[in-house]
C-alpha positions as CSV (number, residue, x, y, z in Angstrom):
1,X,80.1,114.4,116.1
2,X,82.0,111.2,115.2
3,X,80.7,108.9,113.4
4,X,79.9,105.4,114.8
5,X,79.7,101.6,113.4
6,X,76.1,101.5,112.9
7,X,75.2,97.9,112.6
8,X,74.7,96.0,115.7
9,X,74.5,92.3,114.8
10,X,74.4,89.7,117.3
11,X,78.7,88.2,117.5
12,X,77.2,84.6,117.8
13,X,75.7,85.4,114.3
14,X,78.4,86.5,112.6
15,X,80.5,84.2,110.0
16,X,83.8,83.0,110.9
17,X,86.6,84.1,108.6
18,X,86.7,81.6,106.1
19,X,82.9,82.2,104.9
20,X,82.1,83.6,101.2
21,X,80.1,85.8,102.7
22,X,83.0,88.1,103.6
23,X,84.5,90.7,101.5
24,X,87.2,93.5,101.5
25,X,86.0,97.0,100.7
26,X,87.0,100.5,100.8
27,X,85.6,102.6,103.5
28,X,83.5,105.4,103.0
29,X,84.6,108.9,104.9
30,X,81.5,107.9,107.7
31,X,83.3,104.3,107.6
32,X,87.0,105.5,107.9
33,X,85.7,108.2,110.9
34,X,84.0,104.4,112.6
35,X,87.1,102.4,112.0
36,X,89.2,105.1,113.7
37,X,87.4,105.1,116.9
38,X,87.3,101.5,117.3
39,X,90.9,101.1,117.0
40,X,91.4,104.5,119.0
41,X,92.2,102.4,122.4
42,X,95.3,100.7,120.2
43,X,97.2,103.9,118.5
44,X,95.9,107.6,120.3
45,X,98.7,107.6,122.7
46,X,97.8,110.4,124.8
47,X,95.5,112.0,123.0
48,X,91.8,111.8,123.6
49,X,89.7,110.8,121.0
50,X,88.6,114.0,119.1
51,X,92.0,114.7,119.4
52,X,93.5,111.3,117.7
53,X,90.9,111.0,114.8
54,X,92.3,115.4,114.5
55,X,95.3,113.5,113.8
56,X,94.7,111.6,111.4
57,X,93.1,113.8,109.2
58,X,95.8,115.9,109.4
59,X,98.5,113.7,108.7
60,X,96.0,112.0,105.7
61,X,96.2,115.5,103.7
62,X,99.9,115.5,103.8
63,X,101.4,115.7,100.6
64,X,102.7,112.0,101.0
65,X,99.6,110.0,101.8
66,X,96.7,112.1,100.4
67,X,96.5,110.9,97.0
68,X,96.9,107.2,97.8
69,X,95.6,106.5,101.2
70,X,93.3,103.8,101.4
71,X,91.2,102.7,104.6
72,X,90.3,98.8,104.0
73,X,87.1,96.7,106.1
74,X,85.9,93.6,106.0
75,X,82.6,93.2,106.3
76,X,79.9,91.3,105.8
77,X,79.1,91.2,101.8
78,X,75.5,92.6,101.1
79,X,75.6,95.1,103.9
80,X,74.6,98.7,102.8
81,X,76.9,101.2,102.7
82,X,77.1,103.2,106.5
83,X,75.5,100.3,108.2
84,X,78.1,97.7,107.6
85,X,80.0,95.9,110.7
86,X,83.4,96.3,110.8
87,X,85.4,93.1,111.2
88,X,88.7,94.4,110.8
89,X,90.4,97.0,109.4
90,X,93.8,98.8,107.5
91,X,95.2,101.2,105.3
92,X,97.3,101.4,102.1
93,X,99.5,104.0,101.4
94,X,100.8,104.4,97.3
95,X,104.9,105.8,97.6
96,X,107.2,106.1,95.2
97,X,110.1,103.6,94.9
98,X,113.0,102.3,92.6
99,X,113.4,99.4,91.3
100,X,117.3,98.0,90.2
101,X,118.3,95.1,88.2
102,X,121.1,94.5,86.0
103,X,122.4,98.1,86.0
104,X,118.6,99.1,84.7
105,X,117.3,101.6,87.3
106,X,113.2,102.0,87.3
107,X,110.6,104.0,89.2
108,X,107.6,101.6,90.1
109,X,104.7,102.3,93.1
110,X,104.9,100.5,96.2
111,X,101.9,99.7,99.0
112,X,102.7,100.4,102.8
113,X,100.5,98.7,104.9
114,X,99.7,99.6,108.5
115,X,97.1,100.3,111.1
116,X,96.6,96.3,110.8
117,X,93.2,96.0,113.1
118,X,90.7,93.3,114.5
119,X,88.0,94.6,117.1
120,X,89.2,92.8,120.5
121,X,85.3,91.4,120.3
122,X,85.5,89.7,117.2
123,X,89.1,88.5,117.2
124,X,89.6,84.5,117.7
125,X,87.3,83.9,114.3
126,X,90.3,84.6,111.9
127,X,88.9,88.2,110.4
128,X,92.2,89.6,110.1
129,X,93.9,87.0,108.4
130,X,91.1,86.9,106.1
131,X,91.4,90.3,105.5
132,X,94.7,90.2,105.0
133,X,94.3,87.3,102.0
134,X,91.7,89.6,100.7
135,X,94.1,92.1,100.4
136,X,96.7,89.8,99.3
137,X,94.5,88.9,95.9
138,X,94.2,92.4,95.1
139,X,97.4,93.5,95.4
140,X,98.7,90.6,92.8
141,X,95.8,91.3,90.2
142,X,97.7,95.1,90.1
143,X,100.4,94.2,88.6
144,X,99.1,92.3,85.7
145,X,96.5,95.4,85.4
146,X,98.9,97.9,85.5
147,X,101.8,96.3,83.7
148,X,104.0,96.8,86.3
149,X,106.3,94.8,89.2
150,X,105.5,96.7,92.8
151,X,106.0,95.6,96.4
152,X,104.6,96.3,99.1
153,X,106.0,96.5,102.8
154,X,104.8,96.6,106.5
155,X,105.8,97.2,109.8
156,X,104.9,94.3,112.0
157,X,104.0,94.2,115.8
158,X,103.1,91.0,116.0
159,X,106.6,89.1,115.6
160,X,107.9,87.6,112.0
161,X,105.0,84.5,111.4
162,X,101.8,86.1,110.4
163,X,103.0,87.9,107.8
164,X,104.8,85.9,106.5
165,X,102.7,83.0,105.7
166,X,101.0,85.6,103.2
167,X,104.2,86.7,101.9
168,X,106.2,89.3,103.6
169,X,109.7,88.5,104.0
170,X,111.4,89.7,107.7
171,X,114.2,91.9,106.7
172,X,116.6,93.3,109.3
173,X,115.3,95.3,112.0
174,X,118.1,96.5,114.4
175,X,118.5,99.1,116.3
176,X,120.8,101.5,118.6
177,X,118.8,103.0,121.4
178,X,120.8,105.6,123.2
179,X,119.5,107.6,126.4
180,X,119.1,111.6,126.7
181,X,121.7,113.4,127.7
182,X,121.2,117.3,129.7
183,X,122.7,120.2,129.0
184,X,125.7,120.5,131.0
185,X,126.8,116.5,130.0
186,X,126.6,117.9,126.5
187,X,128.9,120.6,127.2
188,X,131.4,118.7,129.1
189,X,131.4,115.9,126.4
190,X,132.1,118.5,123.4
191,X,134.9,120.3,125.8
192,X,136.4,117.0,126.5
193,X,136.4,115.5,123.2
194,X,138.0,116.0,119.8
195,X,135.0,115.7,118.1
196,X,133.5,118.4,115.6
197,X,130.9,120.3,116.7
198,X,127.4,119.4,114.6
199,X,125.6,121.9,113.1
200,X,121.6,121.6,113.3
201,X,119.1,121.9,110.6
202,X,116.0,123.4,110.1
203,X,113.5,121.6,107.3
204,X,115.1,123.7,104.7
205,X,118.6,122.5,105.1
206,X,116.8,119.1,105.2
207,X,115.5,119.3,102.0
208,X,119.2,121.2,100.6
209,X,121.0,118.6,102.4
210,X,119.8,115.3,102.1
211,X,116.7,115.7,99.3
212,X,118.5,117.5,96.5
213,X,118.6,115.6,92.6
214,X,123.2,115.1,93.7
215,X,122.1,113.4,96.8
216,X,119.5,111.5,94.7
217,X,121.6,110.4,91.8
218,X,124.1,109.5,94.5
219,X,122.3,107.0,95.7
220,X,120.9,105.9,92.9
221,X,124.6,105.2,91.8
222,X,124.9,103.0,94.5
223,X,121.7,100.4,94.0
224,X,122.8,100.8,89.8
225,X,126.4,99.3,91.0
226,X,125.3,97.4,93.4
227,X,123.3,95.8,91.0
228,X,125.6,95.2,88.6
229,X,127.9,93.0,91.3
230,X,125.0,90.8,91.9
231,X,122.1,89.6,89.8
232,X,119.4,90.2,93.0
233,X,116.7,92.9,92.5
234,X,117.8,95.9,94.2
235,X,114.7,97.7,95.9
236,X,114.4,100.5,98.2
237,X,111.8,103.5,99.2
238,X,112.3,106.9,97.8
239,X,113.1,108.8,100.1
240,X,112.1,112.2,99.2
241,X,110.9,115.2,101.5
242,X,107.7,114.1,101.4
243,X,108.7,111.7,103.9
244,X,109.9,113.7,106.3
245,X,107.5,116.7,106.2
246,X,104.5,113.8,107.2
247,X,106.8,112.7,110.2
248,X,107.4,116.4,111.2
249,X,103.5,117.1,110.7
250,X,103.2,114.3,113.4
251,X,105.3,115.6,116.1
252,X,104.1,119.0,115.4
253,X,100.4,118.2,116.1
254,X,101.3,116.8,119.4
255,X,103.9,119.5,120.4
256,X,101.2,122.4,119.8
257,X,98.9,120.2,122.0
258,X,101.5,118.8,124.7
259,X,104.1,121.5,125.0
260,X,101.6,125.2,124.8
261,X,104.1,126.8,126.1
262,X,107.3,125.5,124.3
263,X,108.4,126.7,120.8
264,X,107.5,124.9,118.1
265,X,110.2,122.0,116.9
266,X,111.9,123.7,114.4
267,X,115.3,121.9,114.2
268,X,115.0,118.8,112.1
269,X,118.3,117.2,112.5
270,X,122.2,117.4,112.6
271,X,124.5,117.3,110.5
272,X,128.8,118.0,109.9
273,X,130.0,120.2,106.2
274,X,132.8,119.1,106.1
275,X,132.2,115.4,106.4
276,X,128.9,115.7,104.5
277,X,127.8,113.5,107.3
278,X,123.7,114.5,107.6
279,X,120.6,113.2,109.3
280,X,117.1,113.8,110.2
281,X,114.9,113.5,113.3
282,X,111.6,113.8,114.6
283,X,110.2,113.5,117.7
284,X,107.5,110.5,118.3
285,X,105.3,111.4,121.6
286,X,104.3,108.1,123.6
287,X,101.4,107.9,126.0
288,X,104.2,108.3,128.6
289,X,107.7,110.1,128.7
290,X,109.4,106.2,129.2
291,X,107.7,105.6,125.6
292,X,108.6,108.6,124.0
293,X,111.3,108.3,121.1
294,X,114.0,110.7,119.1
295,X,113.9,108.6,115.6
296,X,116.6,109.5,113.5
297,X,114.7,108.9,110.4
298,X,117.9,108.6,108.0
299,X,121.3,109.3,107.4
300,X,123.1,110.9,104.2
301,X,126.9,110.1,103.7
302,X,129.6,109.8,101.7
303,X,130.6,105.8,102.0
304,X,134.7,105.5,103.1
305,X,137.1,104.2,100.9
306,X,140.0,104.1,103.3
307,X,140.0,103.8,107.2
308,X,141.2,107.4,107.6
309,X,137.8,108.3,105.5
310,X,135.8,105.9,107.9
311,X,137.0,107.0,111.3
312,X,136.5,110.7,110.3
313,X,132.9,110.0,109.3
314,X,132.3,107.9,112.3
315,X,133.6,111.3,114.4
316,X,131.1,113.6,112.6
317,X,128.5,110.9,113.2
318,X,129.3,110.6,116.9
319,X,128.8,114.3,117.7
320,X,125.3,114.2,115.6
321,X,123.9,111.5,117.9
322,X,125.3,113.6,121.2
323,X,123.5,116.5,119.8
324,X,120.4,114.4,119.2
325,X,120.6,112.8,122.6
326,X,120.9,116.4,124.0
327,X,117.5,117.3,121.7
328,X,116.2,114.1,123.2
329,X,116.7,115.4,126.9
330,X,115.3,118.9,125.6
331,X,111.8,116.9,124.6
332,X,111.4,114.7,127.7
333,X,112.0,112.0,125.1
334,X,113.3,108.7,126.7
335,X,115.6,107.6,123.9
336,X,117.5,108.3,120.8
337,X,117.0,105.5,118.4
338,X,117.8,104.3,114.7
339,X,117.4,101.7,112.4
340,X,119.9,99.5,110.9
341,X,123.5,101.0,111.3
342,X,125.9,100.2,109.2
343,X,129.3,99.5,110.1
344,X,130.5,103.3,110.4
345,X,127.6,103.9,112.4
346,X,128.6,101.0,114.9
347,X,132.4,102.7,115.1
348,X,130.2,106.3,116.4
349,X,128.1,104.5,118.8
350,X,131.4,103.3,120.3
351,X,132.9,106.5,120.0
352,X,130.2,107.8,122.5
353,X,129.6,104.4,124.3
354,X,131.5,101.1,124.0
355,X,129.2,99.2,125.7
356,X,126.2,99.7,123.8
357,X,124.7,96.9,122.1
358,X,122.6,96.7,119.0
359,X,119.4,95.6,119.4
360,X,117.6,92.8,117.1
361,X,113.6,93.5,116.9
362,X,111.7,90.6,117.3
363,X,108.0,91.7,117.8
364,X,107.9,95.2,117.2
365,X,108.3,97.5,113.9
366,X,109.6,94.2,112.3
367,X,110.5,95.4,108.4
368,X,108.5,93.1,106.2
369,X,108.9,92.9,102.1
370,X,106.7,91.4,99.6
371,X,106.9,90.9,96.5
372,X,103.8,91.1,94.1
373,X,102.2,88.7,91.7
374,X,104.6,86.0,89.8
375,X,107.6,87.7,90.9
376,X,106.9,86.0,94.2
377,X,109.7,84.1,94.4
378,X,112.4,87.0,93.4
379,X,115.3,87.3,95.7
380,X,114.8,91.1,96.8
381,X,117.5,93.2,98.7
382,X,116.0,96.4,100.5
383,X,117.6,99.4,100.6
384,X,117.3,102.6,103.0
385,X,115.6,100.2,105.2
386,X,115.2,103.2,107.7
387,X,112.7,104.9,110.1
388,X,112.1,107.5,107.2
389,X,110.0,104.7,105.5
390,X,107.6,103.6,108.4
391,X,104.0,105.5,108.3
């Protein structure tokens, strides 16, 4: 049975969101189970609703989330427990991150926020930007509890404003999207082409490949150097196989349900040896096949240091994509997408298609950064701002 939001007070009654009488709470487990149903119509895709609140239990006792996943509510303050109204509604999710400055490199806990919610009957009475201010306060008291300088960061659907009048920054959010491509296009393409042929990986290579403690110090190396050329913090999301194995449990749950009669996903990405050119994938289901999406959730790589070095990397990374957009078509999955390419990714887009365009998100899955407390102010430069990141 699945739980319900048990008070029924009149909406004429109820305070608008600037009243004392609100506060921001942690939901019980009967509360969470309430605040999943009503924002259901929003996030379950295609799944019914047993099926989407299934869901998110499952992906709440992954080993990234289930230690520090918060549901939030605002409510009305004096309410007993279970019998409360939900006003609106999120989540909080504790990761690991690194912190940079001067050379210094140090591990401090971040806050992802998402599943940003207002009940379409209450919304107009400023709840959620209350609750969001709510939040706000206790996010900055952590710091001076704790002794230490976190951030927090959020996807945003709802453009680049809202947000940031409480604080998060808009960092890039671009994008290549790249249609599917069938089996036989694939073949002609590698026959045709001087390009090396991508091997793909299973979650173990993942974790070999592109979470060992070399490919960590590596890039560690990188935000300590950076650093050093310029006095901004450096700041970025760890991103460990944690990550991917909760993105993975997501596509999984919806393959076993969608696809009975298909084998499970069991390759995780692409990658090149000799280029030590790498990435990972998984495979987000939409409500229809036209909003279904092949994320490459990041890329490992050695930067160039000559032209010769760049073009070779940019080959390796061109025949990755192809065998991602050839996964894509496997999948029913409209499009191949990821998130901020650098420069050598640019040159393998071109390699496959010259005329693709990046694309600047405006409204949707807009990367926001926020810096806690009195370190407001600090000039912050993000780091593996990738799709890995995003829960």
């Amino acid at each position: 049975m699945i739980a319900a939001d048990h008070s029924y007070l009149d909406n004429a009654v109820l305070p608008s969101g600037d009243s004392p009488e609100l506060v921001l709470v942690p939901a019980s487990l009967e509360e969470r189970i309430a605040a999943l149903k009503l924002n259901s119509p929003a996030w379950k895709g295609p799944l019914d609703l047993d099926a989407y609140i299934t869901r998110e239990n499952h992906l709440a006792q992954q080993s990234l989330t289930k230690d520090g996943l918060i549901t939030w509510l605002l409510v009305v303050q004096g309410q007993p427990e279970g019998e409360r109204t939900i006003l609106s509604s999120c989540e909080t999710y504790k990761k690991k991150a690194v912190l940079v400055q001067n050379g210094k490199v140090e591990y401090v806990p971040a806050l992802s926020i998402g599943s940003v919610f207002c009940r379409p009957e209450f919304r107009g009475k400023g709840y959620a930007k209350r609750m969001i201010q709510e939040l706000v306060m206790k996010m900055d008291m952590e710091p001076k509890a704790t002794n230490k300088v976190p951030f927090s960061l959020l996807y945003s659907d709802i453009g680049k404003k809202f947000y940031a009048q409480f604080g998060w920054k808009p960092y890039p959010s671009a994008h290549f999207s790249l249609p599917p491509v069938p089996k036989d296009a694939y073949d002609r393409a590698i026959v045709r082409s001087d390009l090396p042929t991508a091997r793909t990986l299973v979650a173990d290579d993942v974790r070999r490949f592109m979470c060992s403690a070399d490919v960590v110090q590596k890039e560690l190396e990188i935000l300590r150097a950076a650093s050093q050329r310029s006095p901004s913090a450096k700041v970025g999301v760890i991103p460990d196989f944690d990550h991917f194995k909760w993105h993975w449990a997501r596509e999984e749950y919806y393959a076993e349900l969608l696809f009975k009669d298909k084998a499970p996903p069991l390759i995780k990405g692409a990658g090149d040896d000799q280029s030590r050119v790498y990435c990972a994938w998984n495979r987000n289901f939409g409500e229809t096949p036209e909003e279904s999406t092949l994320y490459i959730l990041r890329w490992v790589y050695d930067e160039p240091t000559s032209s010769e070095e760049t073009e070779k990397t940019a080959q390796a990374m061109a025949t990755i994509i192809r065998r991602a957009q050839l996964e894509a078509y496997e999948w029913n999955m409209a499009k191949v997408q990821f998130w901020n390419p650098t420069s050598v990714m640019e040159r393998a887009v071109a390699i496959l298609d010259p005329t693709a365009q990046i694309v600047h998100r405006e409204q949707d899955s807009v990367a926001c950064l926020r810096w806690h407390g009195a370190e407001q102010d600090k000039e912050v430069e993000w780091f593996w701002n990738e799709k890995y990141a995003w829960c």
